[in-house]
C-alpha positions as CSV (number, residue, x, y, z in Angstrom):
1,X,-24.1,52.4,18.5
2,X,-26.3,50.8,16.2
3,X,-23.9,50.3,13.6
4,X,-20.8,49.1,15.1
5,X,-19.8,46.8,12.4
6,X,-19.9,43.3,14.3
7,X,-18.9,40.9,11.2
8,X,-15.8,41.0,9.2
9,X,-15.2,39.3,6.2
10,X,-11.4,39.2,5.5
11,X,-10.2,38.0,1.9
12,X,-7.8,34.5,2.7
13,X,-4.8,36.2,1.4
14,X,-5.3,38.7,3.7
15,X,-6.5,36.6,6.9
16,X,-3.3,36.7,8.8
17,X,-2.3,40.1,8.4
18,X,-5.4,41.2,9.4
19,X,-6.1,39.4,12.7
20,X,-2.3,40.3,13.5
21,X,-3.4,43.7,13.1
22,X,-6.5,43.6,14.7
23,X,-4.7,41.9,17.9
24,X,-2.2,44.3,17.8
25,X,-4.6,47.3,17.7
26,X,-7.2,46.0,20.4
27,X,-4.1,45.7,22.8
28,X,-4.0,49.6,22.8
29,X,-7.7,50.2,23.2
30,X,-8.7,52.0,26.3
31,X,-11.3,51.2,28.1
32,X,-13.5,53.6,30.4
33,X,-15.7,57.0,30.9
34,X,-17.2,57.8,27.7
35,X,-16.8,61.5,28.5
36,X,-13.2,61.1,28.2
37,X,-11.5,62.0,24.5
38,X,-9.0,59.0,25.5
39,X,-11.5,56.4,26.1
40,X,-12.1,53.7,23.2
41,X,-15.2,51.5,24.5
42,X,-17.3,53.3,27.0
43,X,-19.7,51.1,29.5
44,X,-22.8,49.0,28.3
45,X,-25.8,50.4,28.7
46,X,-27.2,48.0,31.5
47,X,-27.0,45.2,33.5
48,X,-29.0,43.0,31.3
49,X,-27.4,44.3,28.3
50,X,-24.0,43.2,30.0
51,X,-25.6,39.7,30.6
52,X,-26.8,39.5,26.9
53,X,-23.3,40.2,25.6
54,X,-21.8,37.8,28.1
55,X,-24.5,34.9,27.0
56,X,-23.3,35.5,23.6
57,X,-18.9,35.1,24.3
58,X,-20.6,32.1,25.8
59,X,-22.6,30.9,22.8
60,X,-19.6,31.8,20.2
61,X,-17.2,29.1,22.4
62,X,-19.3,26.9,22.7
63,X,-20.0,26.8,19.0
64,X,-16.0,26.5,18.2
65,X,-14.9,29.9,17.7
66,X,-11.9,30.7,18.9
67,X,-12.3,34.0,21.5
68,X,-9.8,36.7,21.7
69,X,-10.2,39.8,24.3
70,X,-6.8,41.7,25.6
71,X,-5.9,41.8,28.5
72,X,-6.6,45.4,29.6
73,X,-8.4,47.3,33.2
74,X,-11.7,47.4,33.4
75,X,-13.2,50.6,35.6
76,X,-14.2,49.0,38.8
77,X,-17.7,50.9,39.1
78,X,-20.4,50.7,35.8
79,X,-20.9,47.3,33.7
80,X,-17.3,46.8,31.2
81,X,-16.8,44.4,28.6
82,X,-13.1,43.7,27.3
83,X,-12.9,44.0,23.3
84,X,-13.3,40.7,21.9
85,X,-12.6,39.0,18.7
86,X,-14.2,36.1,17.9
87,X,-11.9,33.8,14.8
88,X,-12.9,31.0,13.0
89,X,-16.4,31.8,12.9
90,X,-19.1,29.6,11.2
91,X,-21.7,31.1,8.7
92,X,-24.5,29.8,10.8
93,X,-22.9,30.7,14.3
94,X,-25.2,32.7,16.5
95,X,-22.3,35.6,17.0
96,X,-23.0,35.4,12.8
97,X,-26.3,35.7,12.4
98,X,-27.6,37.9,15.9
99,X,-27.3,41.1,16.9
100,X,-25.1,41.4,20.1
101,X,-24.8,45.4,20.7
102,X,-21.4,44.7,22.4
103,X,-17.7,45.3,21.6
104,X,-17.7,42.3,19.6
105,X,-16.3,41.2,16.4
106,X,-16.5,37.9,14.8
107,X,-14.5,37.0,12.0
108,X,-15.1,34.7,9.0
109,X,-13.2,34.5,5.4
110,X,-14.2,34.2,1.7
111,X,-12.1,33.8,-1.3
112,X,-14.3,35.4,-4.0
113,X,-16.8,38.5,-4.3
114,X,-19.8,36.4,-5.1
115,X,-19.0,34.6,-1.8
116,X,-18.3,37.5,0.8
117,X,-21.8,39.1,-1.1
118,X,-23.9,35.7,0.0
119,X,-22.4,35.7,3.3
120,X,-22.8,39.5,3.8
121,X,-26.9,39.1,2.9
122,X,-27.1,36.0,4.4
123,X,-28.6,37.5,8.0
124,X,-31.9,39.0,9.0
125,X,-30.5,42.4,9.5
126,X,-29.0,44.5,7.0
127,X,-28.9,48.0,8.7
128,X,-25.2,49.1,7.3
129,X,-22.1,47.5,5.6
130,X,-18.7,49.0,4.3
131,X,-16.1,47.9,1.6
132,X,-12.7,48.3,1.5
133,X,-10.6,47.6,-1.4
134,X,-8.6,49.5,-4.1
135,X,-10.5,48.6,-6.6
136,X,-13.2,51.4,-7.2
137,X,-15.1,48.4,-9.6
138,X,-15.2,46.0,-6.9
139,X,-17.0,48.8,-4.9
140,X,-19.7,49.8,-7.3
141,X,-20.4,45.7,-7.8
142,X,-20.5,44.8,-4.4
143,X,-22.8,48.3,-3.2
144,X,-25.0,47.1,-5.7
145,X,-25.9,44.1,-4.3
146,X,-25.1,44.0,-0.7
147,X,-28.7,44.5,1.1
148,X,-28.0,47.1,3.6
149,X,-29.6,50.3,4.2
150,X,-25.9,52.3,4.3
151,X,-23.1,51.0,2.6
152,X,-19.5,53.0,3.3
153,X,-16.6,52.8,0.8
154,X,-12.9,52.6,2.6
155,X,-14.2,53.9,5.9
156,X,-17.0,52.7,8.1
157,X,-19.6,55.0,10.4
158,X,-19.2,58.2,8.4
159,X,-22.6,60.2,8.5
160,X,-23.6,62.8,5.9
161,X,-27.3,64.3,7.8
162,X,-28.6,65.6,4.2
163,X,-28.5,61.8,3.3
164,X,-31.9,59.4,4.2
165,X,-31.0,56.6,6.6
166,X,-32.4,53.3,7.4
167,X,-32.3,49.3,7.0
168,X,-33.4,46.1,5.3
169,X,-34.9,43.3,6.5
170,X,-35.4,43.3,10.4
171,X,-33.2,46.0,10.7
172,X,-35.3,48.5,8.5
173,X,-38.7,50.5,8.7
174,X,-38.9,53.2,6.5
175,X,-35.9,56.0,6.3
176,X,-35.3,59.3,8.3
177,X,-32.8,61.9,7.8
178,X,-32.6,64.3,4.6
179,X,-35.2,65.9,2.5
180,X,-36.9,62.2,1.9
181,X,-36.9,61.1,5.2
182,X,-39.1,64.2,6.2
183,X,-42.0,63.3,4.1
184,X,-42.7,60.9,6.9
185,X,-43.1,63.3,9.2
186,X,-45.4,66.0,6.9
187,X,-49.1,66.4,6.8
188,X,-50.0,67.8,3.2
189,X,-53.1,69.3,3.0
């Protein structure tokens, strides 16, 4: 989907517990027919898009990331790509700063807000982003200057359809959805 959150920032206190969880979850993941309620990742589109994504766990080794994918059955017919979970990730690492459209996640860490905001806007895209915290200020500071079209608070991919959507940078061109989006798409005479 176009926003599958592919970066993660994790706080350093936090780093640990995280990727244990993360690990532990991706272990559990099924993999298979997107018309099945049980099924986690479906297939990738195509060929080629299979060969992108594949290009790309290449690239993120070969720049010193450290890969992580379960090991889990892929369906023998279609094109299948195990979860993966890319750690150690550098700021100007190509899994970082391009769009893979894959189940893929690479890691990095910050220590303070202004930091994890940098990193955050530091990538030509900027289509959506979420925050997760328990502290209500730290997501009112950070929604404010995160540049992303769609910014979620403690959950991630939540749509409302009476709300305009659309991105920054290379990942924007106007907005659709809601009442504004519409004016697009009207001829006032």
């Amino acid at each position: 989907m176009c926003c599958a959150g592919s970066r993660l920032y994790v706080e350093e206190s936090v780093y640990d517990e995280v990727v244990r969880k993360l690990k532990h979850r991706m272990k559990s993941l099924v993999v298979g027919d997107p018309l099945d309620k049980n099924t986690d990742i479906g297939a990738i589109n195509s060929k080629e898009q299979l060969g992108v994504i594949n290009k790309y766990l290449k690239i993120g080794q070969e720049e010193g990331a450290e890969m992580f994918q379960p090991a889990c059955d892929l369906p023998s017919k279609g094109y299948w790509c195990r979860p993966t979970l890319f750690l150690n990730v550098a700021q100007s690492a190509r899994i970082a700063q391009e769009e893979i459209f894959g189940p893929v996640l690479a890691i990095q860490t910050f220590r303070t807000v202004d930091e994890v905001i940098q990193k955050a806007n530091n990538t030509p895209y900027g289509l959506s982003a979420g925050v997760w915290t328990d502290k209500g200020s730290k997501i009112f500071n950070m929604t404010t200057k995160l540049r992303a079209g769609v910014i979620w608070a403690n959950t991630f991919n939540k749509f409302d359809p009476t709300s305009p959507f659309g991105g920054y940078k290379e990942s924007g061109y106007g907005r659709e959805g809601g009442v504004h989006g519409l004016g697009a798409y009207l001829n006032l005479n």
